[in-house]
C-alpha positions in Angstrom: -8.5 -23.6 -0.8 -9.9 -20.1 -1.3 -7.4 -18.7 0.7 -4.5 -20.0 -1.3 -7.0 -19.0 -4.7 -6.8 -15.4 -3.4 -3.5 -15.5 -2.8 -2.3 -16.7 -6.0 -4.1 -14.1 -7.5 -3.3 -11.1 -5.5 0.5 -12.7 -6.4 -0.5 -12.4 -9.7 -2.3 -8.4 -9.8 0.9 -7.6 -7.7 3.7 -9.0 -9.8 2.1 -9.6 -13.2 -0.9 -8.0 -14.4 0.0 -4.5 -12.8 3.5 -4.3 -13.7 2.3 -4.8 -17.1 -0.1 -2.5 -17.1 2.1 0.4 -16.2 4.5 -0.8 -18.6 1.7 -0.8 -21.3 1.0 3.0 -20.5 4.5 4.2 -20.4 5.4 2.3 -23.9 1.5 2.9 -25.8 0.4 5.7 -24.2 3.1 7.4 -23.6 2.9 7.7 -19.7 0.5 10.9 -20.3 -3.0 9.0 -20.0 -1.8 7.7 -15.8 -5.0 8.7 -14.3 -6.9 6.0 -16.9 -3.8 3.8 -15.7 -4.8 4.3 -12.2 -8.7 3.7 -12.7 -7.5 0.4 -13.8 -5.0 -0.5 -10.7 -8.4 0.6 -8.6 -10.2 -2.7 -10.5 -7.9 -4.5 -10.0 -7.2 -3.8 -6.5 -11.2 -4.7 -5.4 -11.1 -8.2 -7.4 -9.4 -10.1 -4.8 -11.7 -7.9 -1.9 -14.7 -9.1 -3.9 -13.7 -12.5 -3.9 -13.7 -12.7 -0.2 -17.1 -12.1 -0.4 -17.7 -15.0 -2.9 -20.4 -17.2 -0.8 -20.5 -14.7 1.8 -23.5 -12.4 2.5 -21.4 -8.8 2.8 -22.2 -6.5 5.4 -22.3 -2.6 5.3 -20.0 -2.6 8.5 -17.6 -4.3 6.9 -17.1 -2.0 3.6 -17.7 1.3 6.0 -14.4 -0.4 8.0 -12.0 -0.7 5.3 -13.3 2.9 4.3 -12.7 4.3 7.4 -9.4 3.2 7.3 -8.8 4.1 3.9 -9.8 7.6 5.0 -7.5 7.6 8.2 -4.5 6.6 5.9 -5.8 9.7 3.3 -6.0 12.4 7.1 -2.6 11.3 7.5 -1.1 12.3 4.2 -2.5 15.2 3.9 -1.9 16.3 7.8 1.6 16.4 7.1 1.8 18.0 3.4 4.4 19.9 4.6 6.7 17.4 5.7 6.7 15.3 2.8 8.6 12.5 4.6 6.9 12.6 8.4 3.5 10.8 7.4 1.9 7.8 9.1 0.8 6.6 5.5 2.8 3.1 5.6 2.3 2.7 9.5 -1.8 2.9 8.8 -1.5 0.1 5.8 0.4 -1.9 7.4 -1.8 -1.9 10.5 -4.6 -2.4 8.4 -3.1 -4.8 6.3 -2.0 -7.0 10.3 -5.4 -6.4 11.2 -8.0 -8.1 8.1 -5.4 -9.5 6.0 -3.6 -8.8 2.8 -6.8 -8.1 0.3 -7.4 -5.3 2.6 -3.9 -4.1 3.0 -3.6 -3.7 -0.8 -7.1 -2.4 -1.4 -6.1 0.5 2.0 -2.8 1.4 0.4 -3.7 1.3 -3.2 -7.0 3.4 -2.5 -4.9 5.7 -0.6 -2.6 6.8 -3.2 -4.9 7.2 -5.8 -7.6 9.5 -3.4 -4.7 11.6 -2.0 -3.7 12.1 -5.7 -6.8 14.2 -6.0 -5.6 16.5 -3.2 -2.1 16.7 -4.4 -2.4 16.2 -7.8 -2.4 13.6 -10.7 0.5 12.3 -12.3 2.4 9.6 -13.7 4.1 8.2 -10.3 0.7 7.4 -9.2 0.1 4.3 -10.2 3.8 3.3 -9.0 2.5 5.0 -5.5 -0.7 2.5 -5.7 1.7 -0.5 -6.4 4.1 0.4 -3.9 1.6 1.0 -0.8 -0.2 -2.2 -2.2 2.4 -4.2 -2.1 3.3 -2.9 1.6 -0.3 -3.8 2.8 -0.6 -7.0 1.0 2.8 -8.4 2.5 1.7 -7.3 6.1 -1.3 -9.4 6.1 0.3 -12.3 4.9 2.9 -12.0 8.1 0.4 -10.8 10.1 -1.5 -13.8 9.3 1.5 -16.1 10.1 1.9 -14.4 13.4 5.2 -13.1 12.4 4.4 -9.3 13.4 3.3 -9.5 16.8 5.3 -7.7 18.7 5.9 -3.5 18.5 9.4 -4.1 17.7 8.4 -6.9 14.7 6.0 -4.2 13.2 8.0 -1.4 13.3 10.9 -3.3 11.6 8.6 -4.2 9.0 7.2 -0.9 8.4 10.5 0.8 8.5 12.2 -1.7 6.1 8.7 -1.3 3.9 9.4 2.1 4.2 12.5 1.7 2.9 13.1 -1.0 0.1 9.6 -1.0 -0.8 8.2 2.2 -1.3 11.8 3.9 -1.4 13.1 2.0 -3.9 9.8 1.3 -6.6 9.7 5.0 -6.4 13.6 5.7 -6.9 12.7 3.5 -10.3 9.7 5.5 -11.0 11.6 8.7 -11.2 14.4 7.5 -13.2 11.5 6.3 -15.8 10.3 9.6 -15.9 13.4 11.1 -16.4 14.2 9.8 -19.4 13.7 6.6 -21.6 17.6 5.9 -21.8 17.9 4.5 -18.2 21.8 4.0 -18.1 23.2 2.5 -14.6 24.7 5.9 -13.7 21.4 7.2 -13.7 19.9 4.6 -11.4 23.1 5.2 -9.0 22.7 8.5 -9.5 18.8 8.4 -8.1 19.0 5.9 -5.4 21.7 8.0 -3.8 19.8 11.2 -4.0 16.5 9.3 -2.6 18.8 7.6 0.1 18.1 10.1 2.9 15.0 10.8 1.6 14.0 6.9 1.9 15.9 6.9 5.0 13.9 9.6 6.9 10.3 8.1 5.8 11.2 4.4 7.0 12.7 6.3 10.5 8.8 8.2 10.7 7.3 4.9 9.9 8.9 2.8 13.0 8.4 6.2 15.1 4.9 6.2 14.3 4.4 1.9 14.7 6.3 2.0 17.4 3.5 5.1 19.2 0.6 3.7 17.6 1.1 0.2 15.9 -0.2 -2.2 19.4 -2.8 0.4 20.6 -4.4 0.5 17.3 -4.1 -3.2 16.7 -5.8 -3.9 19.9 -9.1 -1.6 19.4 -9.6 -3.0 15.8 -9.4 -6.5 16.8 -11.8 -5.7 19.8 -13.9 -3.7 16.7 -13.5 -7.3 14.7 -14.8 -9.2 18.0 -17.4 -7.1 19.0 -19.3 -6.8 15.6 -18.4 -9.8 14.3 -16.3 -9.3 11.4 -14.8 -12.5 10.2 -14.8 -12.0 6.8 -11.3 -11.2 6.2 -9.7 -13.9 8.7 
């Protein structure tokens, strides 16, 4: 029952209440006050983490975990600056997302975003960035939870179609929005084919780096979830 409670609201952050909430700064605020916009995706991305711990008795190694990989996600980014579309950003939330479901995808990807914004710099497409890495970790724990991504191949199709349509295409969107506020269908043609190679680069790094790191990775966190006994997110 909690389970399905969690779900329902994560459903509901993801597809409802942060939507909205980037719609609400772009209209009233006039997409200039985004780092307020992202504080607010950052409460609402630890809700549904929180609730997991709703009866629970929360252990430090358990927060330290999803920090850690939080901060591997963050190395990642920044260790490739200078190839803006060879990073093993998606691969990391997607693993983490497999590995202790898909509260802790969305918290990894979202937390990312916004932390690496620091290094690179605030702006309005970051609260698109934490929706679209969020969205990424949340679905890989529900079909890592359903078994579905098992195998390399499996997770690196994922990741590179996440890669892709997800991330890709919310942030196509995000930077016809900035643009200009009369979004015409030429424009949105226009930008999707400019960001095709672009997308289609990132999603080829993100099965590259599944594909090199996705099983091996996998395999020492679940040993890390057996070994200190770290149930909380089954």
């Amino acid at each position: 029952m909690m389970d399905k409670k969690r779900t329902l609201l994560m459903l509901g952050l993801l597809f409802i209440l942060i939507p909205a909430t980037i719609y609400g700064g772009i209209t009233f605020l006039d997409d200039r006050k985004y780092f307020f916009i992202s504080m607010l995706l950052v409460i609402y991305s630890m809700v549904p983490f929180f609730i997991a711990f709703e009866g629970k008795k929360p252990q430090a190694r358990e927060l330290i975990l999803v920090a850690v990989l939080t901060a591997i996600a963050v190395a990642g980014r920044l260790a490739f600056f200078m190839v803006p579309q060879l990073k093993p950003v998606i691969a990391i939330i997607v693993i983490a997302g497999v590995c202790f479901g898909g509260e802790v995808g969305f918290l990894v990807g979202a937390m990312t975003a916004f932390v690496t914004a620091f290094f690179f710099g605030q702006g309005p497409f970051v609260p698109w960035q934490m929706l679209s890495l969020g969205i990424i970790g949340f679905l890989a724990g529900i079909l890592g939870k359903k078994s579905i991504l098992k195998s390399s191949r499996s997770l690196a199709l994922f990741g590179g179609l996440a890669a892709f349509f997800i991330y890709g295409s919310i942030m196509d969107f995000c930077s016809v929005i900035m643009w200009t506020q009369e979004i015409s269908w030429e424009l949105i043609v226009t930008t999707y084919a400019a960001g095709f190679l672009f997308n289609l680069a990132h999603a080829a790094a993100t099965v590259v780096f599944l594909l090199l790191i996705g099983k091996p990775m996998i395999e020492k966190l679940e040993r890390v979830k057996r070994k200190y006994g770290l149930y909380l997110f089954k």
